[in-house]
ZAZA-566345 format. One record per atom (N, C-alpha, C): residue in three letters; x, y, z. Coordinates in steps of 0.1 Angstrom, whole numbers, plus 5000, padded with zeros to 4 digits. Example, Ala and Ser with C-alpha at 12.3 -4.5 7.8 and 13.67 -1.06 7.14 Angstrom:
ALA513249435078 ALA512349555078 ALA513249675078 SER512849785071 SER513749895071 SER512950005079 
END
This chain:
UNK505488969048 UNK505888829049 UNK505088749039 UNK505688659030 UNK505088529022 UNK503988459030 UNK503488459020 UNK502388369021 UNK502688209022 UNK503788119024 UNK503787979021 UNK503087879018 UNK503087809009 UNK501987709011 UNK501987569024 UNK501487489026 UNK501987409038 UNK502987279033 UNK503387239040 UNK504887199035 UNK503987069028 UNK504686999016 UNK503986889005 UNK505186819003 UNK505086689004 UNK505286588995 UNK506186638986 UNK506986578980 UNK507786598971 UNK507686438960 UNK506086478953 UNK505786348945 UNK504986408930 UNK504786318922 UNK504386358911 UNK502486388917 UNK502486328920 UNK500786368933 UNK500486508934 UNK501286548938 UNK501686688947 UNK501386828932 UNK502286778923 UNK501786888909 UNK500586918907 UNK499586878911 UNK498186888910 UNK497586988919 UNK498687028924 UNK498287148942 UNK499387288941 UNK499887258928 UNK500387408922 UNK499987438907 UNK499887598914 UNK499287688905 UNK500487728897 UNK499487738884 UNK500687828870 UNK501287928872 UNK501388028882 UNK501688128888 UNK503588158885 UNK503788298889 UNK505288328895 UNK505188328908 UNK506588228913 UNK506788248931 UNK507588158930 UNK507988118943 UNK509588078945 UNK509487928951 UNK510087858954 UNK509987698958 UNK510987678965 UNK510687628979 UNK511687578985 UNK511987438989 UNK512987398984 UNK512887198989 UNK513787198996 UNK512787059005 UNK513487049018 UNK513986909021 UNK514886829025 UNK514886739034 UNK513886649047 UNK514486539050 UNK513086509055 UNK513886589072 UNK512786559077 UNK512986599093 UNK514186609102 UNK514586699110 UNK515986589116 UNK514986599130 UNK515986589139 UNK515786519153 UNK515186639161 UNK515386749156 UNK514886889165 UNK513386889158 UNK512986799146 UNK511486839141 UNK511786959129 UNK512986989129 UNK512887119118 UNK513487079107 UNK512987099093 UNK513487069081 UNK514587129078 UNK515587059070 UNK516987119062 UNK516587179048 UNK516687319046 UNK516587339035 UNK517387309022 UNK517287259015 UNK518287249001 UNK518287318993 UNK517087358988 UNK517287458975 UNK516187578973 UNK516387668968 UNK515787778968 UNK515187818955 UNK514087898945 UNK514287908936 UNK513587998932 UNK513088098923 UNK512588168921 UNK511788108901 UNK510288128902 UNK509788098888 UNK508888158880 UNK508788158869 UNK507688208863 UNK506388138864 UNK506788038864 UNK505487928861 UNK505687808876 UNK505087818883 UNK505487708893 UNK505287598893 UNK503987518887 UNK503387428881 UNK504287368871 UNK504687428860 UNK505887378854 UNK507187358856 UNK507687418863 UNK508887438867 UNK509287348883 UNK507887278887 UNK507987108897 UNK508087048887 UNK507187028875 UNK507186928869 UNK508886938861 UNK509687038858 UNK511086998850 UNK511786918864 UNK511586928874 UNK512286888889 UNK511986748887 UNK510186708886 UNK510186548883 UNK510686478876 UNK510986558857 UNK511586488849 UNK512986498852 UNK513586478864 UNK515086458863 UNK515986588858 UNK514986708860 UNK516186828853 UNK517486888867 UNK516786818879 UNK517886868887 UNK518286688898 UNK518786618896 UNK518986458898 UNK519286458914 UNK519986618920 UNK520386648932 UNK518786588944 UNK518286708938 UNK516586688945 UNK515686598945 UNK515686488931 UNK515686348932 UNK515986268940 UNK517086308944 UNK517686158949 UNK517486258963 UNK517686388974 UNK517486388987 UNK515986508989 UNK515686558984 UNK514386618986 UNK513386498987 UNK512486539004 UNK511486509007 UNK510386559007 UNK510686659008 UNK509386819008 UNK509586939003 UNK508286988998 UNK508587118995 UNK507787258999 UNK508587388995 UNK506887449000 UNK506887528986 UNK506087628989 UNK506087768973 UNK505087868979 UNK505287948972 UNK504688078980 UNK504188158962 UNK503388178959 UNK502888288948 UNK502888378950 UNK503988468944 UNK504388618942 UNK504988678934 UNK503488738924 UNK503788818914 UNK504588908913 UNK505188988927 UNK506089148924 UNK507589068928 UNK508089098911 UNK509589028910 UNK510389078927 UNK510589178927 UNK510789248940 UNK510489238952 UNK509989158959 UNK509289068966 UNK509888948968 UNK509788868952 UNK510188718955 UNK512088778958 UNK512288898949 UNK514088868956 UNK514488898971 UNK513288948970 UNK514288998991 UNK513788858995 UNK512488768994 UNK511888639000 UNK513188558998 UNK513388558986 UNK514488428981 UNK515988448989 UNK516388608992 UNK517888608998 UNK517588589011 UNK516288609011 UNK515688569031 UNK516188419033 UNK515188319025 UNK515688189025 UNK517288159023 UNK517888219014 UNK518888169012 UNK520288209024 UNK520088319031 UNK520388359043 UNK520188289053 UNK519388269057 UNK518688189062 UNK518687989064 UNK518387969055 UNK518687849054 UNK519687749046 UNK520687859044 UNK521987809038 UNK521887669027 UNK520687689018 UNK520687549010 UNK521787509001 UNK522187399006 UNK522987289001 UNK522987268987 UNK521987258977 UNK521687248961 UNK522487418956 UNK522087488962 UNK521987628957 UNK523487668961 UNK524187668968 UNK525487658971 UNK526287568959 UNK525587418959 UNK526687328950 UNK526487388938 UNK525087408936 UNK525587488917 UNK525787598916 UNK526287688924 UNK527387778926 UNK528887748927 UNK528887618931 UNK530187598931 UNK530687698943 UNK530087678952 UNK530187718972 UNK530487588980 UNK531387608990 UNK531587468999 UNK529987499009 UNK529287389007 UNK528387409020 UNK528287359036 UNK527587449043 UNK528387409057 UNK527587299062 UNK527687179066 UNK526787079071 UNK527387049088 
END
């Protein structure tokens, strides 16, 4: 099982609490009424530290405008992050990762 980090902010603040690392990111929505977050999007990176900051400069406009949180987990064995990542995506049916697939998502 991943290591997660604990769920953060989804602010330019927050880049300063990821590592340069490979591992995966997951953004979330804020709260709903059960207390549990909606996932949106899933991702797998080389660099994690960089690859929030393309998110801040507007490289994906989706997670701008409804991402509240996020988490990330550091994991070097590519093989690893892919079963983690179809775990989440299984799992938490994200909404981003569906639309740019061009998937109907289920809400």
């Amino acid at each position: 099982m991943a290591n997660w980090s604990k769920v953060l902010k989804f602010a330019p603040e927050s880049a300063e609490l990821i590592p340069s690392e490979e591992g995966l990111f997951v953004f979330l929505s804020k709260q709903q009424e059960n207390r549990m977050y909606k996932v949106l999007y899933v991702e797998q990176t080389t660099n994690l530290k960089d690859r929030y900051l393309d998110f801040l400069n507007g490289e994906a406009p989706y997670l701008l405008e409804h991402a509240i949180n996020y988490r990330y987990v550091v994991e070097l064995n590519p093989d690893v992050r892919d079963e983690e990542e179809k775990l989440v995506l299984t799992e938490g049916n994200p909404v981003y990762n569906l639309i740019k697939n061009n998937a109907t998502p289920t809400i």
